[in-house]
C-alpha positions as CSV (number, residue, x, y, z in Angstrom):
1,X,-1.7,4.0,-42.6
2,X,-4.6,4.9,-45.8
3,X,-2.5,5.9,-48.4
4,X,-4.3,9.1,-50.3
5,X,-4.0,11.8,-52.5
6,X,-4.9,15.2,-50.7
7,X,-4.6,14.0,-47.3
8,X,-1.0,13.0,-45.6
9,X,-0.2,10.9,-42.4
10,X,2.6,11.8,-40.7
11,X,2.8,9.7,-37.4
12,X,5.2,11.0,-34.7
13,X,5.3,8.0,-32.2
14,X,2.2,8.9,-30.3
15,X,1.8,12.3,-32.6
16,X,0.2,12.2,-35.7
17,X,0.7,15.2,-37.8
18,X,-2.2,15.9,-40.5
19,X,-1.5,17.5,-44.0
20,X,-4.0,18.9,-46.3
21,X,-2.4,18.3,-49.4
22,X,-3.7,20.9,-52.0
23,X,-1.2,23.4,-51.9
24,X,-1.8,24.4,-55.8
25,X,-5.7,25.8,-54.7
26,X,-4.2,26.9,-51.2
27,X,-5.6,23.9,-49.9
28,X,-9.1,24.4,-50.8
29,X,-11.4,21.4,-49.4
30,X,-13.2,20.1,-52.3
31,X,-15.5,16.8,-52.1
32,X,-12.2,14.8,-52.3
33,X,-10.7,16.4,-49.6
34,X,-13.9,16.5,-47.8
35,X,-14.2,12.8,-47.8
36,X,-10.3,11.7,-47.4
37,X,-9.7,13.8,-44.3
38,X,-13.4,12.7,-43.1
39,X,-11.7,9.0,-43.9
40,X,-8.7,10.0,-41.8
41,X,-10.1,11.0,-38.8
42,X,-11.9,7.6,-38.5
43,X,-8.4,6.1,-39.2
44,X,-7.1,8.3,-36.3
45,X,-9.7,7.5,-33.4
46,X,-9.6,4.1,-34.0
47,X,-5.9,4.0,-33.3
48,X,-5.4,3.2,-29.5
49,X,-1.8,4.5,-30.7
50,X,-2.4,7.9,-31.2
51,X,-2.9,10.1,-28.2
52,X,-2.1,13.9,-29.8
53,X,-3.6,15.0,-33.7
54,X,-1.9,18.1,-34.9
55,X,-3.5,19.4,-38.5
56,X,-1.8,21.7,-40.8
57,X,-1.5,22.5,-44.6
58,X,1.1,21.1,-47.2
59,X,3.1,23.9,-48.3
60,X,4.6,27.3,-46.4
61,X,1.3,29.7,-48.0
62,X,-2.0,28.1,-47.0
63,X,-3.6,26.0,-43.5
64,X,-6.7,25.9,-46.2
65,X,-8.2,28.4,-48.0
66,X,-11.6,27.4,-47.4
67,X,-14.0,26.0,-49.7
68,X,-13.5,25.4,-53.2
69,X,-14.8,28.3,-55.4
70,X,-14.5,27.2,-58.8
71,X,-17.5,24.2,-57.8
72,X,-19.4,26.4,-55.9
73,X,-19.8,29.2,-58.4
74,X,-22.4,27.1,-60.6
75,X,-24.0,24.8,-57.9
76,X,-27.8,24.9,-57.0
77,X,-28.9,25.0,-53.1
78,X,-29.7,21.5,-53.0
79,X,-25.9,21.0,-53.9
80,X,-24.9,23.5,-51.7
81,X,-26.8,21.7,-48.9
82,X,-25.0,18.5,-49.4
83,X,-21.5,20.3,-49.3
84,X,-21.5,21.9,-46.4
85,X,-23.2,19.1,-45.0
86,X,-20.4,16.8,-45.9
87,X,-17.8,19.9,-44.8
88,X,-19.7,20.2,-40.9
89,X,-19.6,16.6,-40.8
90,X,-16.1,15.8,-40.7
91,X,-15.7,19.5,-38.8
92,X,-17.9,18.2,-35.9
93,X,-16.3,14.9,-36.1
94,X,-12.5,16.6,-35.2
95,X,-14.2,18.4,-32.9
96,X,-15.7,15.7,-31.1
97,X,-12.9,13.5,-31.3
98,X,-11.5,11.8,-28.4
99,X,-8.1,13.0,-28.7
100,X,-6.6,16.5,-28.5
101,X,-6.1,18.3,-32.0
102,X,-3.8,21.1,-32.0
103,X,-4.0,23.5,-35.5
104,X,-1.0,24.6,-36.8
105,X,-2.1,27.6,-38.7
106,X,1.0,28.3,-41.4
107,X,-0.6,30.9,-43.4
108,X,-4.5,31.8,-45.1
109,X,-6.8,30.2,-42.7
110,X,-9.9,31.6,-44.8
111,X,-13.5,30.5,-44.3
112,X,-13.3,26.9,-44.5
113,X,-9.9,27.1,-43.5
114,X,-10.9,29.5,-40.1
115,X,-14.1,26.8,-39.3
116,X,-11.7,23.7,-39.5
117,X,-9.0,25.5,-37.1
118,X,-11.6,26.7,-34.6
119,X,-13.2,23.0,-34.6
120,X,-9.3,22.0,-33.0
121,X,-8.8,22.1,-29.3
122,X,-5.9,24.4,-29.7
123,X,-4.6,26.6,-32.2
124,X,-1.2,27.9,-32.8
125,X,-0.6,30.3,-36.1
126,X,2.6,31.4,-37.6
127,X,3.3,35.2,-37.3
128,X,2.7,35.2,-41.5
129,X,-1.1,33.9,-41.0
130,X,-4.1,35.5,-42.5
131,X,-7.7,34.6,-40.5
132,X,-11.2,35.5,-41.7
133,X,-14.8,34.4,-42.7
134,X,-14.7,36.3,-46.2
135,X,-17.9,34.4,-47.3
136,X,-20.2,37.6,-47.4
137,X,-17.8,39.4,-50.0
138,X,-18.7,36.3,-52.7
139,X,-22.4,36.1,-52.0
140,X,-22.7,33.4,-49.0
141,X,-22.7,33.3,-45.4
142,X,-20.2,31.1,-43.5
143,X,-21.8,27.5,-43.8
144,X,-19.4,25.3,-42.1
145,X,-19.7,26.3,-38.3
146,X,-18.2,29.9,-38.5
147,X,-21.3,31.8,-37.4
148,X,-21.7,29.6,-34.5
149,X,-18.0,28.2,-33.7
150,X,-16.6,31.9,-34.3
151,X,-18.8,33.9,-31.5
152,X,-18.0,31.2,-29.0
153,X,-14.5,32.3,-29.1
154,X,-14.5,35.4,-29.5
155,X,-17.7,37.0,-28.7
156,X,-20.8,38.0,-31.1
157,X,-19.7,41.6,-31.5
158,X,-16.1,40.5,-32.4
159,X,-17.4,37.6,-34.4
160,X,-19.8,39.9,-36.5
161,X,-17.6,42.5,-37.2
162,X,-15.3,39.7,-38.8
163,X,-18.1,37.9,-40.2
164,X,-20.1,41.0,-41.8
165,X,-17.0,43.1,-42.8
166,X,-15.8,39.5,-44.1
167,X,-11.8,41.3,-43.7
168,X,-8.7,39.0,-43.0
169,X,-7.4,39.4,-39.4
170,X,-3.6,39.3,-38.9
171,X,-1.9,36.7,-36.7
172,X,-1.3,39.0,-33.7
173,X,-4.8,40.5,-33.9
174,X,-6.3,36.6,-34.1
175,X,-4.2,36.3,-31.1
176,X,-5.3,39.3,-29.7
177,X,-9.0,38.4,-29.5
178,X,-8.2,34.9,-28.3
179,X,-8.6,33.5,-31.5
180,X,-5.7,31.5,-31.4
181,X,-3.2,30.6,-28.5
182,X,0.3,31.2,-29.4
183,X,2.0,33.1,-32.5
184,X,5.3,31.7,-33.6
185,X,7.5,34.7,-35.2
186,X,11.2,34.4,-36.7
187,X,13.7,35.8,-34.9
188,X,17.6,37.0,-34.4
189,X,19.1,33.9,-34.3
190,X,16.7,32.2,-37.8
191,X,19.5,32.7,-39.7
192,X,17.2,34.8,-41.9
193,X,18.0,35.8,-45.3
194,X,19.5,39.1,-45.7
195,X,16.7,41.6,-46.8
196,X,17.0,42.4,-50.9
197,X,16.4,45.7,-51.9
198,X,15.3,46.6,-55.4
199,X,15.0,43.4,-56.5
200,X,11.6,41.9,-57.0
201,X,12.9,38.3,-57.5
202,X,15.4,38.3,-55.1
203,X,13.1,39.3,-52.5
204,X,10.0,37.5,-53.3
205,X,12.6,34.1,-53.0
206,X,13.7,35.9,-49.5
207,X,10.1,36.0,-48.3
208,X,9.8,32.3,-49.4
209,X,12.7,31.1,-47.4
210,X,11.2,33.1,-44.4
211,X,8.0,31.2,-44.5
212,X,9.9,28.0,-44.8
213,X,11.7,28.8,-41.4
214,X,8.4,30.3,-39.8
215,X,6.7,26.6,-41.1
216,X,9.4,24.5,-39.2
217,X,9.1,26.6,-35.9
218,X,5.9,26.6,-36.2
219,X,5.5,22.6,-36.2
220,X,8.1,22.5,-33.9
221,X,6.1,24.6,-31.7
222,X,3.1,22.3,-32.3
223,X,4.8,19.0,-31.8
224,X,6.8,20.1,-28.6
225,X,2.7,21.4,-27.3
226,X,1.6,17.7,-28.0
227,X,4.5,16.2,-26.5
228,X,3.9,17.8,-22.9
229,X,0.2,16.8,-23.2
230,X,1.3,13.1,-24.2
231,X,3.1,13.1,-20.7
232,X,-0.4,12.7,-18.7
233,X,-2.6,10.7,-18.3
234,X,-4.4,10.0,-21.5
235,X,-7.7,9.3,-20.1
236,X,-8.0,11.9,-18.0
237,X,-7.6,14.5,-21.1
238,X,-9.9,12.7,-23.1
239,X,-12.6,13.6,-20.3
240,X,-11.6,16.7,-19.7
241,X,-12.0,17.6,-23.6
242,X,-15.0,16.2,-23.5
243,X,-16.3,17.8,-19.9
244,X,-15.2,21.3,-21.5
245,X,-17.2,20.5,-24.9
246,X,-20.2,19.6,-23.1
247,X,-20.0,22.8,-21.0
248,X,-19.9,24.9,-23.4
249,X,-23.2,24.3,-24.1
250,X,-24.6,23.8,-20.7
251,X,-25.2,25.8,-17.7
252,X,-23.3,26.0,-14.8
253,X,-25.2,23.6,-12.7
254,X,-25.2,21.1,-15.5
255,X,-21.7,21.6,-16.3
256,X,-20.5,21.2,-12.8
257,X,-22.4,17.6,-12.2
258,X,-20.9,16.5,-15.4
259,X,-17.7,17.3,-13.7
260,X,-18.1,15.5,-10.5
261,X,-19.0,12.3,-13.0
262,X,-16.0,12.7,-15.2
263,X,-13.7,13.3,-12.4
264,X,-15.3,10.2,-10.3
265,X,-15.0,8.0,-13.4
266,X,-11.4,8.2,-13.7
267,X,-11.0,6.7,-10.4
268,X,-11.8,3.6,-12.0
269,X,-9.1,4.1,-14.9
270,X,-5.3,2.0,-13.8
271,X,-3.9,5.5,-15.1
272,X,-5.1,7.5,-11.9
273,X,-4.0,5.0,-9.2
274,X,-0.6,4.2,-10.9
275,X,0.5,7.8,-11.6
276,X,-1.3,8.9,-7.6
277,X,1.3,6.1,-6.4
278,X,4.2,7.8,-8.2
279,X,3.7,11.3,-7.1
280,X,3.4,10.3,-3.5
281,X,6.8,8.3,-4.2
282,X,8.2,11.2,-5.2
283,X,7.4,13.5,-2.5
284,X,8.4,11.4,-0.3
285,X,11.8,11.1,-1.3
């Protein structure tokens, strides 16, 4: 696959796993990034091979921290148009993309970073993530999808008490809300460092190993998610994503036709014949 800087590829067989690279600026989407991970999801859905996307950031501390703050502290509205522009482009294009995406949320999943993971079909976060839509406490609203992405998940009152109060939300409390899915937390048998008391150092390398161990669950968690969806039949999760995308946004009646067409249209996919066949082989065994 496109070799490039701020965006890694990291194919799974039928998984690929996608890194935003930046973990010096907590992964911070600038224009490059912007335009590389735009460049990878093209890459992605054109690849017959790829059934499952899971995105994530580089790094144990940050999925992405957002936008980056140090260009958009002297930009003028024009400029500010074209960024988030280019930002709800590539947003809408994950979320309209064919395939599943999964979000593994390892860490600050701040403005940006919160409208990229609620674009993904699913999100899983690790039990150290901070969520939130800070954008009102610098000046801005959220410009990338949050005011509109963030009340479809959660609700308008939930969503503007986030939104307005512009606070970080914990993992469990993101959870909580239906915000994300899952939360993947350490436990007993982590072989966790011993705890360090009175030590600054010590303990601030303790917490670092901790987040390493949270980091590997938590793609663990993500990749074993994607494998169980890989297992069916591709084209009949490709229309469901899209059936439940498109209802979203429709009422019932609408929504329910669109059904009956999605669901009549994978009669004439070789997936739904071949795998009908083998259940009633099964059952009858």
């Amino acid at each position: 696959m496109l070799s490039m800087k701020y965006i890694l590829l990291e194919p799974q067989g039928d998984i690929v796993i996608v890194k935003i690279n930046r973990p010096e600026a907590l992964n911070a989407m600038n224009a490059d990034v912007i335009s590389e991970l735009s460049n990878a999801i093209d890459i992605i859905g054109a690849d017959d091979n790829t059934k499952v996307v899971i995105i994530t950031g580089a790094g144990e501390r940050s999925f992405c921290a957002g936008a980056d703050i140090s260009y958009m502290v002297n930009i003028d509205p024009m400029q500010a148009e074209r960024y988030a522009t280019s930002a709800q482009g590539v947003i809408n294009k994950i979320e309209q993309l064919e395939k599943p995406v999964i979000a593994a949320v390892n860490g600050f999943a701040l403005g940006g970073g919160c409208e990229l993971a609620m674009a993904c079909d699913i999100r899983i976060a690790s039990s150290n993530a901070k969520i939130g839509q800070p954008e009102v406490t610098i000046g801005i609203p959220p410009g990338w999808g949050g005011t509109q992405r963030l009340m479809r998940l959660v609700g308008p009152a939930k969503a503007k008490e986030m939104i307005f109060t512009g606070k970080m939300i914990s993992a469990d409390e993101a959870y909580q809300i239906g915000l994300v899915n899952k939360v993947v937390s350490v436990g007993p048998d982590d072989n966790l460092p011993p705890e360090v008391l009175g030590d600054p150092a010590k303990e601030k390398e303790r917490v670092k190993q901790v987040a390493l161990i949270l980091n590997k669950k938590l793609l663990s968690e993500c990749l074993a998610l994607a494998k169980e969806i890989t297992k069916n039949s591709f084209n009949a999760v490709k229309v469901s994503k899209m059936l439940v995308n498109r209802g979203m946004d429709s009422d019932l009646e609408t929504g329910l036709r669109l059904e009956i067409y999605g669901w009549a249209l994978c009669f004439a996919h070789e997936d739904r014949q071949k795998m009908m066949s083998v259940f009633l082989n099964k059952s009858k065994k």
